[in-house]
C-alpha positions as CSV (number, residue, x, y, z in Angstrom):
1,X,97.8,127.2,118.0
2,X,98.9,124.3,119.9
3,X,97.4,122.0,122.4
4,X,98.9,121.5,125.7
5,X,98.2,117.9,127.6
6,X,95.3,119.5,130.1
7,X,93.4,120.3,126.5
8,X,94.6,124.0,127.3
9,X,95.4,126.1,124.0
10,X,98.9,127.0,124.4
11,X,101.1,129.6,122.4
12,X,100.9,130.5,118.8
13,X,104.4,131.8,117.6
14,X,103.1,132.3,114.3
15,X,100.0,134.5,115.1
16,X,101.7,137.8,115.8
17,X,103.4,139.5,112.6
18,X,106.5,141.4,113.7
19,X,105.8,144.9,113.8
20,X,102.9,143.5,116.6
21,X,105.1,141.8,118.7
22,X,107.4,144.6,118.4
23,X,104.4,146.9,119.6
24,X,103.4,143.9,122.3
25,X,106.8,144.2,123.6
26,X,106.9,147.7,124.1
27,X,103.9,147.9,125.8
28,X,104.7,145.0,128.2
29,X,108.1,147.2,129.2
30,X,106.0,150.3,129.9
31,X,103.4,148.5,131.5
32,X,106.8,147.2,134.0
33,X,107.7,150.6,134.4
34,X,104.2,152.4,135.0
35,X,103.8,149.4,137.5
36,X,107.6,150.1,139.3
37,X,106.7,153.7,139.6
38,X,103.7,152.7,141.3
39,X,105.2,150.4,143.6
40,X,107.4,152.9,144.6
41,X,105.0,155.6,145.3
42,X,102.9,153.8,147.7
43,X,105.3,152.0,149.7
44,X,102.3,150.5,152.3
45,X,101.7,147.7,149.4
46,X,105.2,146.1,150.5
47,X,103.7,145.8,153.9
48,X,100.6,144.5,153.3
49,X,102.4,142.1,151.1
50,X,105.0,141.4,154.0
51,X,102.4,141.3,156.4
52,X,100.1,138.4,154.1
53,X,103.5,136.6,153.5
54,X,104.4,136.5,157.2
55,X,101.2,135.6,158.4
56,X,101.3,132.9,155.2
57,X,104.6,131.5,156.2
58,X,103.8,131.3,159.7
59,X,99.8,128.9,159.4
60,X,101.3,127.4,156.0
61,X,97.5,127.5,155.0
62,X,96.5,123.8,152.8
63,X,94.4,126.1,150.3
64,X,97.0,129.5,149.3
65,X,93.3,130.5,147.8
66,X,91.1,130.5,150.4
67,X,93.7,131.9,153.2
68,X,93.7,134.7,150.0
69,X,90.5,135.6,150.4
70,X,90.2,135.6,154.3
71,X,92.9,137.4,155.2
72,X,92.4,140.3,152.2
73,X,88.7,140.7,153.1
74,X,88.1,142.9,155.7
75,X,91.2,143.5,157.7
76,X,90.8,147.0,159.2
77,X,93.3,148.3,161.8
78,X,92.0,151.1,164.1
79,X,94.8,153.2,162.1
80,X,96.0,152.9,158.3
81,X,97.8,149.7,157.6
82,X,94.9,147.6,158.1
83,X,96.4,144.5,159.6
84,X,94.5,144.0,163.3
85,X,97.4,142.8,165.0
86,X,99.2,145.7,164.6
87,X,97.5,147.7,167.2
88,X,98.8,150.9,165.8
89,X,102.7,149.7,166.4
90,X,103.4,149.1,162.7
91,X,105.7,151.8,160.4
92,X,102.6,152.9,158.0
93,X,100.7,153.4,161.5
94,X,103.2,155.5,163.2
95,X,103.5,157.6,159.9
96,X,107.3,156.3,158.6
C-alpha cells in the first residue's frame, strides 16, 4: 500500500487477486444499476436535489458542510416536498 503526501494510505493494485476484482467489479455495476432504478422510481429526490442546488447556488454558502446540514434538517412543507418556500406550488406538491 502506498502513502499519499497528507500521510493518507492510498491504493494497493496488488492487493486484489483477479477473480476479486472481477467479483468487485461486478458488484460496483449492479450496485449502479440497483441505484438508477431507484432514482427513477422516486422521482421527488431530483427535486430535493434541485431544490438544495438552487438554494446552494443562489447564498454560495463559505462552509458546503454546514449549509448541508441546515438546510437537510428539518425542512417540512405543509404538503410532500418538504421545501418551506414552496407553499404547496411545487410539482411533487400538486401531485405531477
Amino acid at each position: 500500500m502506498t502513502t499519499l503526501e497528507d500521510g493518507q494510505l492510498g491504493p494497493d493494485p496488488g492487493a486484489l487477486s483477479p477473480e476479486q476484482l472481477e467479483k468487485l467489479r461486478d458488484y460496483k455495476i449492479q450496485t449502479r444499476i440497483a441505484n438508477e432504478k431507484y432514482l427513477r422510481s422516486h422521482k421527488e429526490v431530483e427535486l430535493l436535489l434541485s431544490g438544495f442546488f438552487r438554494e446552494m447556488f443562489l447564498k454560495r454558502p463559505e462552509n458546503i458542510r454546514e449549509f448541508a446540514a441546515g438546510h437537510l434538517e428539518v425542512r417540512v412543507c405543509c404538503h410532500q416536498c418538504g421545501f418551506p418556500s414552496c407553499r404547496g406550488l411545487c410539482l411533487l406538491c400538486k401531485g405531477f
